[in-house]
C-alpha positions, 0 to 999 in steps of 0.5 A, a space after each residue: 877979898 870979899 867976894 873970896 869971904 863970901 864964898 867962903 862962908 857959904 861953904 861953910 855953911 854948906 859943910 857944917 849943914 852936911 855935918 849937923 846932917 849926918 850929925 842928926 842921922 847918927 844920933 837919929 840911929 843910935 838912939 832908935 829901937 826896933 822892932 825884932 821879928 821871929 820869922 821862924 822857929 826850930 821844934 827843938 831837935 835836929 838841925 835847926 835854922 841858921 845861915 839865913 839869907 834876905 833880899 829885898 825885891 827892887 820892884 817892891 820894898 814890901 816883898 822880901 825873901 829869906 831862906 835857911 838851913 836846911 832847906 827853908 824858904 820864907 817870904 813877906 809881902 809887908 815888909 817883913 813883918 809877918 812871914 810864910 814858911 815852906 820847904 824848898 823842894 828839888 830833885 837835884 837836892 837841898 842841902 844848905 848854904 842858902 842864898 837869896 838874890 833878885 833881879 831888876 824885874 822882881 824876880 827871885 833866886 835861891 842858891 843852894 848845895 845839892 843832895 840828888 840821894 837825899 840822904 845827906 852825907 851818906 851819899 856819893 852824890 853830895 855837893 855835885 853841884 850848886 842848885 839855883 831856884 826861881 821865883 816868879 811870884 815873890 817867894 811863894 813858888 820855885 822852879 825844880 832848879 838848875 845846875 852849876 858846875 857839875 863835875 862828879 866826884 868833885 864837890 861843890 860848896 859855899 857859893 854866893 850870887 850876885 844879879 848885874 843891875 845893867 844887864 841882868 846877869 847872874 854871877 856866881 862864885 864857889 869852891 870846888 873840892 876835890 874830895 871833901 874833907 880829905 887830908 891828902 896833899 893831893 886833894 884841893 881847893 879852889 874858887 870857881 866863877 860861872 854866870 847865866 845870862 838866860 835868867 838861871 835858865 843855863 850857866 857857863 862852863 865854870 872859870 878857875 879865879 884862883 891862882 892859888 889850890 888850898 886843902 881840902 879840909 874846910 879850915 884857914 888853909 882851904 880857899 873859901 868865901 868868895 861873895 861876888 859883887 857888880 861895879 858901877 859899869 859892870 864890873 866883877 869884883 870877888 874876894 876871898 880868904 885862904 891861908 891868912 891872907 884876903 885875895 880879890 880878883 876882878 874880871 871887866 869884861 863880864 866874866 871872860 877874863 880875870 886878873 893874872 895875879 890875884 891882889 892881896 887886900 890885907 893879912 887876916 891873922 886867925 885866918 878866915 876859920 875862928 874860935 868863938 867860945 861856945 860856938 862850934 864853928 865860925 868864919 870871918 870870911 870876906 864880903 864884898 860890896 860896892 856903892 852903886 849910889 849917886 853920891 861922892 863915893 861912886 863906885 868904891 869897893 868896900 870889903 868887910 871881914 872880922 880877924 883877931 889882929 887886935 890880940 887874942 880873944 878879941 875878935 873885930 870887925 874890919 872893912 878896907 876900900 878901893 877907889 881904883 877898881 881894886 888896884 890898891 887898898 885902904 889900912 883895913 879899918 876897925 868896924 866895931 866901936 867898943 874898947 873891951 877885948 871881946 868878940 864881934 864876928 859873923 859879919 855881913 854888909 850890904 850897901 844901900 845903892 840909893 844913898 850909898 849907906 854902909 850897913 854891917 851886921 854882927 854878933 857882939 859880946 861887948 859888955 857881955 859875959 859868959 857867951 852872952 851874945 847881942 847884934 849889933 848893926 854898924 852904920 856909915 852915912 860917909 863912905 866908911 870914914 866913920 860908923 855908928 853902932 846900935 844893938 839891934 836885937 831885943 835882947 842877947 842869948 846865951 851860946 851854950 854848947 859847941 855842938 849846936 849848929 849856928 852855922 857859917 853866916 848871917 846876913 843883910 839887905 839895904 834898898 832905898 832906906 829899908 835895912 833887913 838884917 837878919 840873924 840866927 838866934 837861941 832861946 829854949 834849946 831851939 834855934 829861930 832866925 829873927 830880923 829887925 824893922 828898920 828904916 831910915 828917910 
């Protein structure tokens, strides 16, 4: 008996250790500041920038790259807190939707929608494929760029990337239309996959994931959203919202094969298109991560989103899990830790995959009125079982007008304890995209 009370006590001193621990790191976050960083900044007419992307490079925490509507590249070699700005320049077009990925050799990629004409909507050519450019010297210079999944008079949209930390390979998923914006029963929509094993070189003749086509009319009945992450042996995790409803599909044999029927995560009852007082357009489509780091949650899939479930005018902030390679699902789980009835949306997460750490970045309206907006980033240090939130911008805006263009996301990057979110921002009748100096030991 005494050797079991023995036991027993240091167990208890371990597992009271680990939660004053976690204890420390929760309140450590909710009660810093942090710095906020205007990388860049409109002249106040014409499409200002939004939809910003950032990554971190694996071989240097100091060097970071952003991208932004419409065609801007930013880059910091200190750690994001001073920037250089040019404009991203091809002959295939640039045409927005940017995402920015790197690879384990410290280079960078910046994924975008094409515009050869350069006339934008006007041409015929628009979205005939997805543009992927590359950087070998952290941002400051870019190839002319690759196609994906050329397939005129379709059209490419909405793409995202991820590079397999084992072997270096790009995967990218996307939705086709095949007439943008069209009405006709027809004319459709799907989720498409393709990957470049050559460093974006070349990609593969594109997969269909999808089991089910939606619309073509870029709202809640268009299959659209899908962000692809990497398992911890390689496999190809991706989900997706289309017709109120979240689909995830898997493929573990490095993109040849996929599910023959697409899982369902969850119902998403606004659908992935949502009405946000003051803005013109949002979405709460899904964003997938898995842990890659050495900790008890190993390879759990994690997939965020927001929906209104919780009663109108009262968008959330949601997150549900899977241990088992996507088979089955946790009760999606609420993010956002107010009790008002307000809006929290344009979510983004990233996962650190030294400590495992889940940090989900959002839009908050809490204690807020008239379309005053704050950010909030939402933090787990065990697995998602709990998150602590902080505000994290210096002070809200104030959302004014539909017809300002804030565009379809935000976005986040967390390595080894350095968090750079980075969001979209309105002040003066000019649009700017910040991000905030975080770090955590």
């Amino acid at each position: 008996m005494r050797k079991i009370f023995i036991i027993i006590s240091i167990l208890s001193i371990v597992s009271c250790s680990s939660s004053l621990e976690v204890h420390k790191k929760q309140n450590s976050f909710l009660k810093s500041t942090y710095k906020n960083v205007k990388i860049y900044e409109s002249e106040g007419f014409g499409l200002g920038p939004c939809e910003p992307s950032i990554f971190i490079n694996p071989t240097n925490k100091n060097n970071m790259v952003a991208g932004s509507v419409l065609d801007n590249v930013h880059y910091s070699f200190d750690s994001g807190l001073t920037w250089e700005t040019k404009k991203l320049v091809s002959d295939l077009g640039v045409f927005g939707d940017p995402c920015i990925v790197a690879d384990h050799q410290g280079n960078f990629y910046y994924l975008h929608l094409s515009d050869p004409d350069k006339i934008g909507w006007r041409s015929h050519k628009i979205l005939d494929q997805i543009v992927i450019q590359k950087s070998e010297d952290g941002g400051k210079s870019w190839s002319g760029g690759t196609g994906i999944g050329y397939n005129r008079p379709k059209q490419q949209d909405k793409e995202w990337a991820v590079v397999n930390p084992l072997n270096n390979e790009i995967y990218v998923t996307w939705t086709e239309f095949d007439k943008y914006g069209s009405k006709k029963p027809e004319d459709k929509s799907r989720i498409l996959f393709s990957k470049s094993v050559d460093g974006g070189n070349s990609f593969s003749t594109p997969i269909k994931l999808s089991q089910l086509e939606g619309n073509c009319m870029d709202d809640d009945l268009t299959t659209e959203g899908a962000v692809p992450s990497v398992g911890v042996n390689g496999e190809i995790y991706v989900a997706w919202s289309f017709n109120h409803k979240i689909y995830f599909d898997k493929s573990i044999d490095n993109g040849q094969n996929w599910l023959a029927e697409d899982v369902i995560i969850t119902s998403q009852k606004s659908g992935w298109s949502t009405e946000i007082p003051g803005i013109g357009r949002s979405n709460g489509m899904p964003v997938t991560a898995v842990d890659h780091s050495n900790s008890k949650h190993r390879g759990t899939i994690y997939v965020n989103w927001t929906d209104d479930s919780n009663g109108k005018n009262n968008t959330d902030v949601f997150i549900s899990k899977s241990k088992n390679q996507g088979k089955t699902w946790s009760k999606p789980q609420k993010v956002n830790n107010d009790k008002s009835k307000t809006h929290q949306f344009l979510t983004w997460m990233s996962i650190d995959p030294t400590t495992g750490y889940i940090y989900i970045v959002y839009y908050d309206r809490n204690q807020l009125k008239n379309n005053q907006t704050d950010v909030t980033l939402a933090v787990s240090y065990n697995g998602g079982k709990k998150f602590v939130s902080k505000k994290i911008s210096e002070k809200p805006f104030s959302a004014v007008s539909k017809d300002i263009f804030f565009g379809d996301y935000n976005n986040i990057n967390a390595l080894n304890g350095v968090i750079r979110p980075i969001w979209t921002h309105y002040e003066n009748g000019k649009l700017s995209i910040f991000t905030a100096i975080i770090n955590e030991n």
